[in-house]
MARMAR-958980 format. One record per residue (C-alpha): x, y, z; residue in one letter; residue number from 1. Coordinates in pm, 1 decimal, always signed. Layout:
BEGIN
NODE       east      north         up   type   seq
NODE          X          Y          Z      A   NUM
...
REM end
This chain:
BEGIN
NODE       east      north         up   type   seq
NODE     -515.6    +2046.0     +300.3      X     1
NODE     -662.6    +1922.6      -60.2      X     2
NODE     -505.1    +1770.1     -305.1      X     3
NODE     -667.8    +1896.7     -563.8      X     4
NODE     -440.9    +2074.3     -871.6      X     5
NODE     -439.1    +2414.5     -804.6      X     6
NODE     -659.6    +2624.6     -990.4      X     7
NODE     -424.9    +2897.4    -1051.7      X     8
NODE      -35.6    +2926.2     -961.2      X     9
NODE     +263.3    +2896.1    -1146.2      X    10
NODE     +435.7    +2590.4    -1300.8      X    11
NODE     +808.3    +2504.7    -1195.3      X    12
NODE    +1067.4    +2240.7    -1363.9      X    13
NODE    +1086.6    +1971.5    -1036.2      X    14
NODE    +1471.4    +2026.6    -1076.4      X    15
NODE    +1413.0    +2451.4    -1049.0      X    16
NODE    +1170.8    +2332.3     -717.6      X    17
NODE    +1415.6    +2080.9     -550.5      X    18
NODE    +1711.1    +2302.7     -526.3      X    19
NODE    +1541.0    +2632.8     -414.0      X    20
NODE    +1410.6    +2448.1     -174.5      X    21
NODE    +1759.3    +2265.5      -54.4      X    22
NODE    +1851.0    +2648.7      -31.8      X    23
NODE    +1579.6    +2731.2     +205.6      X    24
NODE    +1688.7    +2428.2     +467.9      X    25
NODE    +2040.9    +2511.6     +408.8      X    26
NODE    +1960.5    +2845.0     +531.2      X    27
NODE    +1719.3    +2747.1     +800.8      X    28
NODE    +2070.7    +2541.2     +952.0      X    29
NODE    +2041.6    +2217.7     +780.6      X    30
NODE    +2388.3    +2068.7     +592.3      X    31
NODE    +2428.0    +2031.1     +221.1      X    32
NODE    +2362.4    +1648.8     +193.4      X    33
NODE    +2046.0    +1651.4     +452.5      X    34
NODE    +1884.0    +1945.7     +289.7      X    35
NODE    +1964.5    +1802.9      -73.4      X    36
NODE    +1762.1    +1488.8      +53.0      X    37
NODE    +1442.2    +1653.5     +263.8      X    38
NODE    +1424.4    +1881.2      -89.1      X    39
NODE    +1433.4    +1559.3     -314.8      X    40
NODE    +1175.1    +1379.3     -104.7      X    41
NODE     +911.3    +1686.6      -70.1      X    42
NODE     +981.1    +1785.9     -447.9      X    43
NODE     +910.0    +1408.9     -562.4      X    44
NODE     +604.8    +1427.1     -299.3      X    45
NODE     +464.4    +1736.2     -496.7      X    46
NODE     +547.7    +1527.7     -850.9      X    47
NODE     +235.6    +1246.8     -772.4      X    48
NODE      +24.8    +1589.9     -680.1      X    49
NODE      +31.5    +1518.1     -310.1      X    50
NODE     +128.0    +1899.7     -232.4      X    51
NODE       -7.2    +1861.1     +143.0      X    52
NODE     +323.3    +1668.8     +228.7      X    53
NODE     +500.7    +1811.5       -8.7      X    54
NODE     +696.1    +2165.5      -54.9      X    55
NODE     +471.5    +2377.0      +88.5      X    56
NODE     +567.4    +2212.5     +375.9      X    57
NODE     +915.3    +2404.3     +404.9      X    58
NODE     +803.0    +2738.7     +544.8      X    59
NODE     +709.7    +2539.1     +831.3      X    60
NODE     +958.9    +2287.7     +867.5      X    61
NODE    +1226.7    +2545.0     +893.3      X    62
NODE    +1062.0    +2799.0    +1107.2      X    63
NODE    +1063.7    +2543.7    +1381.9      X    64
NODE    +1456.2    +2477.8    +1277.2      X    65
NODE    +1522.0    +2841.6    +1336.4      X    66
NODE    +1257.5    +2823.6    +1656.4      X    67
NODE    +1529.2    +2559.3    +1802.1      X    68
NODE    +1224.6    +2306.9    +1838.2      X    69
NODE    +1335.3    +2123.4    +1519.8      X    70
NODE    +1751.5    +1995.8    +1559.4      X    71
NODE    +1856.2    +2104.2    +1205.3      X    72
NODE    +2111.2    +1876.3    +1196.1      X    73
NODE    +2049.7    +1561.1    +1394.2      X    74
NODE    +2307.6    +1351.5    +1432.9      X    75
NODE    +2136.8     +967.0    +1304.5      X    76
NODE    +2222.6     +647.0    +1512.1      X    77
NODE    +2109.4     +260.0    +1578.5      X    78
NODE    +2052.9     +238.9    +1885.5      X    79
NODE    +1949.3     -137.6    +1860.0      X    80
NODE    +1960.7     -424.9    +1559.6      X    81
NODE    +1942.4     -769.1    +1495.4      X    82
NODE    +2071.0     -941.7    +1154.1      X    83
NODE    +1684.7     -821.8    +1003.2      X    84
NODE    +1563.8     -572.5    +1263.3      X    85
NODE    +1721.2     -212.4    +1355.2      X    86
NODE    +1586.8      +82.5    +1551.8      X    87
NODE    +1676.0     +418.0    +1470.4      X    88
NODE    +1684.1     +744.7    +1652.1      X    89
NODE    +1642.7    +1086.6    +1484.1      X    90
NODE    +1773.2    +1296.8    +1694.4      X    91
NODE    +1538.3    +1547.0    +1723.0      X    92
NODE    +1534.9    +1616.8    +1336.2      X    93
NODE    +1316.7    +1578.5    +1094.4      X    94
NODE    +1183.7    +1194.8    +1031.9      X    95
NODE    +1301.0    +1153.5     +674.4      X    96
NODE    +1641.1    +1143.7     +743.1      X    97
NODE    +1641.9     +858.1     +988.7      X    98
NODE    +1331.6     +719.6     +759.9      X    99
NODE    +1465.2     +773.1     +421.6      X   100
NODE    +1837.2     +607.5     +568.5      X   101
NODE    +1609.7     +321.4     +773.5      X   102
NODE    +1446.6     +227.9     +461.6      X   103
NODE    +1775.8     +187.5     +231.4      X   104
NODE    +1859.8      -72.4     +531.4      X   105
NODE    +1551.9     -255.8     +507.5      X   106
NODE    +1606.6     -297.4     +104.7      X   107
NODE    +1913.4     -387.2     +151.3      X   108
NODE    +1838.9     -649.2     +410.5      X   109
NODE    +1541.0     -786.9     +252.0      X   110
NODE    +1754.4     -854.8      -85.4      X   111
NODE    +2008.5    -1062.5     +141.0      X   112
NODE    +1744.5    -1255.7     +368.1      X   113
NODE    +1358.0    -1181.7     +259.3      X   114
NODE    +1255.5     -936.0     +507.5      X   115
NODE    +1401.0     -663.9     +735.5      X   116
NODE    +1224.7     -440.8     +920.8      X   117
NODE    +1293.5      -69.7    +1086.9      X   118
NODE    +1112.6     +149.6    +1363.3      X   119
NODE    +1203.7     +494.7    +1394.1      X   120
NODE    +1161.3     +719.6    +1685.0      X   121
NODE    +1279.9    +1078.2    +1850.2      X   122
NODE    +1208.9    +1295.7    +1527.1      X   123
NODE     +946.5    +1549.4    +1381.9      X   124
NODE     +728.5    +1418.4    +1068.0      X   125
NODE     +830.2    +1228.9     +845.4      X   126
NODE     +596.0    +1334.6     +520.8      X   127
NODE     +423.4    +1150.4     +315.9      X   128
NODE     +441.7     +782.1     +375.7      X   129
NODE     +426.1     +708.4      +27.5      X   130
NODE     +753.9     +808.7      -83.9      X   131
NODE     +903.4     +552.4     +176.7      X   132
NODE     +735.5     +232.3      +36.4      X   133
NODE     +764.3     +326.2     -309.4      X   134
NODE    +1121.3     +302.8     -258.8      X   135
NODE    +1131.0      -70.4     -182.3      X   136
NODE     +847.5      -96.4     -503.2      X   137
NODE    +1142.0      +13.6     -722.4      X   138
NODE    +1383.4     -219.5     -584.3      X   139
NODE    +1157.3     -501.8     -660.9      X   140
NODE     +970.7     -506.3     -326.5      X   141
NODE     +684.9     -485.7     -100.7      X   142
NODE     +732.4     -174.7      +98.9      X   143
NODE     +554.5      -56.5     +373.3      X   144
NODE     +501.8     +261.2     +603.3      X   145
NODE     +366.8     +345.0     +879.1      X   146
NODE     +374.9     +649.1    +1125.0      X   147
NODE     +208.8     +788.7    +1381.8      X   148
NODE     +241.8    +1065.2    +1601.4      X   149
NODE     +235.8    +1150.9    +1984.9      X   150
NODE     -129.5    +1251.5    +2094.4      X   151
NODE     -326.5    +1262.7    +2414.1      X   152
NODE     -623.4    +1064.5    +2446.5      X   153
NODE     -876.6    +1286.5    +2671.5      X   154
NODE    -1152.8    +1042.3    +2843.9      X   155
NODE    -1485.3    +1276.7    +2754.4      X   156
NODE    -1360.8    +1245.8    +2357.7      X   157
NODE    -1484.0    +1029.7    +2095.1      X   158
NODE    -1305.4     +679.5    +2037.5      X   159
NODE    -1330.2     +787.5    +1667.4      X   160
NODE     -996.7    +1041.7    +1741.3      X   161
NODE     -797.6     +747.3    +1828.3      X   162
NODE     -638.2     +759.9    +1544.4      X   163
NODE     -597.9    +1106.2    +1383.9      X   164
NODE     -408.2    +1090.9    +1090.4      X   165
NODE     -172.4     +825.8    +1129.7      X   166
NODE      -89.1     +720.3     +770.6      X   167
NODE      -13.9     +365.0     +613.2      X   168
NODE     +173.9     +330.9     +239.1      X   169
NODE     +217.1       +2.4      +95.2      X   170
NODE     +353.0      -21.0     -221.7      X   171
NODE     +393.7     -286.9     -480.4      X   172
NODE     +638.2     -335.2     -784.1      X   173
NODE     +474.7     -272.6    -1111.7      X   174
NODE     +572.3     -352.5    -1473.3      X   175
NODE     +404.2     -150.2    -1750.0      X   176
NODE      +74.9      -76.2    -1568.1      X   177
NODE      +16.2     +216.2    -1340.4      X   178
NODE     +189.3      +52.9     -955.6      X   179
NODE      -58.0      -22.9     -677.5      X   180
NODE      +36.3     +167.2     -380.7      X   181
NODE     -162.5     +279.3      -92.3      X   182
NODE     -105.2     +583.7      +59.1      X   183
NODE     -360.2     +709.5     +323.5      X   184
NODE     -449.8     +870.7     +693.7      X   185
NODE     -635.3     +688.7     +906.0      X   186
NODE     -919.0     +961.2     +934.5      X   187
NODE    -1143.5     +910.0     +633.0      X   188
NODE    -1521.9    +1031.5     +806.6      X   189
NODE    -1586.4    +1344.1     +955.3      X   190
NODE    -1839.0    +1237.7    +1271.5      X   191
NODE    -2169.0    +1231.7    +1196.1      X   192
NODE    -2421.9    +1045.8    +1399.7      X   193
NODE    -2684.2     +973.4    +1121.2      X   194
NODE    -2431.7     +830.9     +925.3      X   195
NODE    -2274.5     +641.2    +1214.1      X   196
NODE    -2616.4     +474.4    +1242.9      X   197
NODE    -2686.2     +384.1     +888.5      X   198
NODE    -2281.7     +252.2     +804.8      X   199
NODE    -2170.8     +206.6    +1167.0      X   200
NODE    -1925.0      -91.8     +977.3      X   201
NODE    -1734.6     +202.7     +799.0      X   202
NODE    -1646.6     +426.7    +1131.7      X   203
NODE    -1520.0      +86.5    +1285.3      X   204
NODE    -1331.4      -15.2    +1024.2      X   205
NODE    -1141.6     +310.2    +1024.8      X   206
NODE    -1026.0     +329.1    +1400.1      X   207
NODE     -894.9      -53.4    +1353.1      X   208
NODE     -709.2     +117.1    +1065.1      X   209
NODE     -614.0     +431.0    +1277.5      X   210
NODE     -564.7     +181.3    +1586.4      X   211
NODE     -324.9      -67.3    +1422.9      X   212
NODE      -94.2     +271.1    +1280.2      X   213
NODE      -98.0     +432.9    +1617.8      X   214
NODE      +45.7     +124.0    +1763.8      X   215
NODE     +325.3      +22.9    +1515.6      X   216
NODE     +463.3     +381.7    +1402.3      X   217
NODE     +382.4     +530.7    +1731.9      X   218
NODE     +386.3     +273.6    +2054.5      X   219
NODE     +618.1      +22.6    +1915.2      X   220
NODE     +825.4     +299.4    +1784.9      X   221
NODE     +883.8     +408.7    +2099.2      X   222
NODE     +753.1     +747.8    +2085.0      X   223
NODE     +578.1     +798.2    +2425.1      X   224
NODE     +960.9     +690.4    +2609.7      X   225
NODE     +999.3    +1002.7    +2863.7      X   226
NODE    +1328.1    +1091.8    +2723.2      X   227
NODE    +1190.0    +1153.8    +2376.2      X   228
NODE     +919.7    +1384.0    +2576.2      X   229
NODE     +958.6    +1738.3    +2661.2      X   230
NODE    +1086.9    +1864.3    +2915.2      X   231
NODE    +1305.4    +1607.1    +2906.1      X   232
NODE    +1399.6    +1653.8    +2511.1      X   233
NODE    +1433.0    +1964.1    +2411.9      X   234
NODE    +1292.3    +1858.5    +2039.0      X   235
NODE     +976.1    +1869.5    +1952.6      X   236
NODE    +1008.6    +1489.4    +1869.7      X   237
NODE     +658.8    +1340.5    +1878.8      X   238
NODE     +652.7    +1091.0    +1562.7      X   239
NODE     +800.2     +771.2    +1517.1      X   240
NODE     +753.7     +509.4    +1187.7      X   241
NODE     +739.3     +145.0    +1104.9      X   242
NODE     +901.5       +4.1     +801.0      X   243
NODE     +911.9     -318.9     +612.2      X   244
NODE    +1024.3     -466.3     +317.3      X   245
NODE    +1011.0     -793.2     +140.4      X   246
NODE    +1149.5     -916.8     -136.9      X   247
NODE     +907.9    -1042.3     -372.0      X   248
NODE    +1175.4    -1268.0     -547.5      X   249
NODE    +1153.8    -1467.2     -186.1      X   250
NODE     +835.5    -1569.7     -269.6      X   251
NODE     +802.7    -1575.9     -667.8      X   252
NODE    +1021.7    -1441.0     -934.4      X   253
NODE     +994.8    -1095.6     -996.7      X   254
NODE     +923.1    -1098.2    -1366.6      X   255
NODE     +620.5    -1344.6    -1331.2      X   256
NODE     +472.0    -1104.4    -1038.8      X   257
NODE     +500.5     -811.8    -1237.5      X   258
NODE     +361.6     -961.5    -1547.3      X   259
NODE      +38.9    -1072.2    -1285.9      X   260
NODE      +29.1     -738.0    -1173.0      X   261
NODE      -10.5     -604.6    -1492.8      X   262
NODE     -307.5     -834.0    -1591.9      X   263
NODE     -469.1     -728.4    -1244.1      X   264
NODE     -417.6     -361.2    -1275.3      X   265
NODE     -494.5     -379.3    -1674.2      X   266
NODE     -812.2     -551.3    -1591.2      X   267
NODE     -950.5     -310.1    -1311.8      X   268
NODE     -865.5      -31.0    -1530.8      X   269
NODE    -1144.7     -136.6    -1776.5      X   270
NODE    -1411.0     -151.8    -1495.5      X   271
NODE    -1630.0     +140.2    -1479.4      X   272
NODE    -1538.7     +419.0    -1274.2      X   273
NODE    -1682.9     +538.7     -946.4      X   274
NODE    -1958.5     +785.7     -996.0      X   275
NODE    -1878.5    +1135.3    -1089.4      X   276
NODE    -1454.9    +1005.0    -1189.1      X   277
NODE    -1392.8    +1022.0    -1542.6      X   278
NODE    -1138.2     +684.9    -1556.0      X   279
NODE    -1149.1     +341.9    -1317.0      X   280
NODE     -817.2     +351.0    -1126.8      X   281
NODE     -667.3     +143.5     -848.3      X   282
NODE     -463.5     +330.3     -555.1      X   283
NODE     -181.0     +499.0     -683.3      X   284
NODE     -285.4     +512.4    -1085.8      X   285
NODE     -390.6     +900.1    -1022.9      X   286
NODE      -50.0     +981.7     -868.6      X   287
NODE     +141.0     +791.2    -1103.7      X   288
NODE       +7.8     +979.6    -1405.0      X   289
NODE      +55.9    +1320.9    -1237.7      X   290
NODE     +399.8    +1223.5    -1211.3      X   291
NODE     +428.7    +1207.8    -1571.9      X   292
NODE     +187.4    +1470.0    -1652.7      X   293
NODE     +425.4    +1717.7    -1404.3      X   294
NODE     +750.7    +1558.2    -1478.9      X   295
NODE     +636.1    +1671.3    -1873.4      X   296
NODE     +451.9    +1994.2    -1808.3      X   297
NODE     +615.2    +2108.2    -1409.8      X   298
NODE     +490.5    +2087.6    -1087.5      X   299
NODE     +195.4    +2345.6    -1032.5      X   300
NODE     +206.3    +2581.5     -716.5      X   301
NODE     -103.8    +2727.6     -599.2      X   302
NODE      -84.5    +3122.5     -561.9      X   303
NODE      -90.1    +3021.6     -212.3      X   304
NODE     +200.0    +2802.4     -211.0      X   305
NODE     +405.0    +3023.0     -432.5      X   306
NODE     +365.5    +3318.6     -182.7      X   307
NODE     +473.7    +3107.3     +111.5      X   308
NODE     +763.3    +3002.5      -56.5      X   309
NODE     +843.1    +3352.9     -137.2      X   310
NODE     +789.2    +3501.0     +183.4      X   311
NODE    +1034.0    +3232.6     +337.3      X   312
NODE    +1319.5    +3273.9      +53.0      X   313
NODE    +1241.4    +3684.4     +142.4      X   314
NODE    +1325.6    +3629.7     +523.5      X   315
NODE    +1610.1    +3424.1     +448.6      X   316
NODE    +1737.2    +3598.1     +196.5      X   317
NODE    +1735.4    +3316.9     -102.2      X   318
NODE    +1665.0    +3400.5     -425.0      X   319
NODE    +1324.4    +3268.4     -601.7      X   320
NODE    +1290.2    +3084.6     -926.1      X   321
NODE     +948.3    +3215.2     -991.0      X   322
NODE    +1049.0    +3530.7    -1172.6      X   323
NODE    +1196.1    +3394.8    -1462.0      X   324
NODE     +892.4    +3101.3    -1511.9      X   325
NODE     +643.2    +3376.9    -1471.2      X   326
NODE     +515.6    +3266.1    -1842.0      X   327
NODE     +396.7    +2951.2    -1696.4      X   328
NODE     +163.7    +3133.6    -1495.5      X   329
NODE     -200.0    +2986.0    -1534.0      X   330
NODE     -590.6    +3052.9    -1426.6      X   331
NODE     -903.3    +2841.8    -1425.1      X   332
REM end
């Protein structure tokens, strides 16, 4: 799925966006608070222009709720801690409940001693990795995600599908400059064996990338435990995360990093740009102005993603917003 802004599609307020959509989980089973949250996190998601992980998500996310293959309302536990370590289980639910509530833990933790750290296991996907280590980036921290998902690794395939997608965030606080904050799958090459043989570095370097993700969001998670495995489970529970925090004042205070940050960031902003981009921007800079652009202008839905939406809120009988911002309508 691209990233792209749509070409045509309608333009919603984010608050009009986040609470139709908290009406389309609530109807698909979840409860108030949970479906508040999951609408919150996909709505910001769709904010930076990362609409792949973001809303038009839902249609499927609930479908499996009402499928029974997703629990709609998973009941989330520790199931193990230490004073800077816990490991939570989703019950069967979606992963940014257990994520979003493992990550609050971590900040908090990482205030009080430095560092704290979370896995997460027995839960569907958990979005965008992003929106988990920008979290600890706004509390004045080093965040970072990491997920991956549960996958079969067939002998007569390619090493290169190792990793898949598995995605890594890490984010950074930021002061006036746009933040730094990685956000990416593992898979970056499609498999070509000309290319292979003129950059064979570059198809390496990406399975260490997909390697290292598989094995802390997906092995040390705990993912492939029998239990969290069909037919054992009845959930269709096949991702688990890794997430850590520190606390940059641990190391430096927060005001002097920021104001180094900004003289970094400032300064690759005035190198030229890669060929064929219009502005030089570190990881994160084009989301970060979307999010103003659409916080300013609304989030843009593709025709595509509109009609999804509205075929969902048709079959569970929700009411759309789109009528009455049909004048934001726009067209290449």
């Amino acid at each position: 799925m691209s990233n792209t802004p749509p070409s045509g599609g309608i333009c919603l307020p984010a608050a009009s966006l986040q609470k139709f959509v908290a009406e389309l989980f609530q109807k698909a089973g979840t409860n108030k608070p949970d479906a508040a949250l999951i609408a919150e996190l996909l709505t910001a998601t769709d904010l930076r222009g990362v609409h792949s992980h973001g809303t038009q998500q839902t249609p499927g996310y609930t479908r499996l709720m009402l499928e029974g293959r997703v629990n709609p309302r998973p009941n989330i536990k520790v199931v193990s801690e230490t004073t800077t370590a816990r490991v939570y289980d989703g019950d069967g639910g979606m992963g940014h409940f257990p994520c979003h509530q493992g990550m609050r833990w971590a900040i908090e933790t990482a205030r009080e001693y430095g560092t704290a750290a979370v896995t997460t296991r027995n839960h569907f996907h958990f979005g965008s990795a992003g929106k988990y280590s920008r979290m600890a980036a706004a509390a004045g921290c080093l965040g970072i995600a990491v997920s991956s998902h549960r996958y079969d690794l067939p002998p007569d395939a390619l090493i290169k599908y190792v990793n898949a997608t598995s995605p890594i965030s890490v984010a950074f606080p930021n002061g006036e400059q746009p933040p730094l904050i990685l956000d990416m799958g593992a898979a970056m090459l499609p498999w070509d064996e000309k290319l292979f043989e003129q950059v064979p570095f570059a198809f390496f370097k990406e399975l260490g990338i997909g390697a290292i993700n598989r094995a802390l969001g997906g092995v040390m998670a705990g993912i492939f435990l029998p239990q969290f495995i069909p037919p054992e489970s009845p959930w269709e529970s096949n991702q688990g995360s890794f997430l850590a925090v520190f606390d940059i004042r641990a190391f430096m205070p927060l005001d002097e990093f920021e104001q180094q940050m900004d003289q970094f960031v400032a300064a690759a902003r005035q190198m030229q740009p890669f060929p064929g981009t219009d502005q030089a921007a570190l990881p994160g800079g084009l989301e970060w102005q979307r999010e103003l652009d659409y916080t300013r202008d609304g989030i843009p839905l593709s025709t595509r993603h509109q009609q999804a939406l509205q075929d969902l809120a048709d079959e569970l009988e929700v009411q759309s917003p789109f009528a009455q911002h049909a004048h934001t309508r726009f067209s290449a």
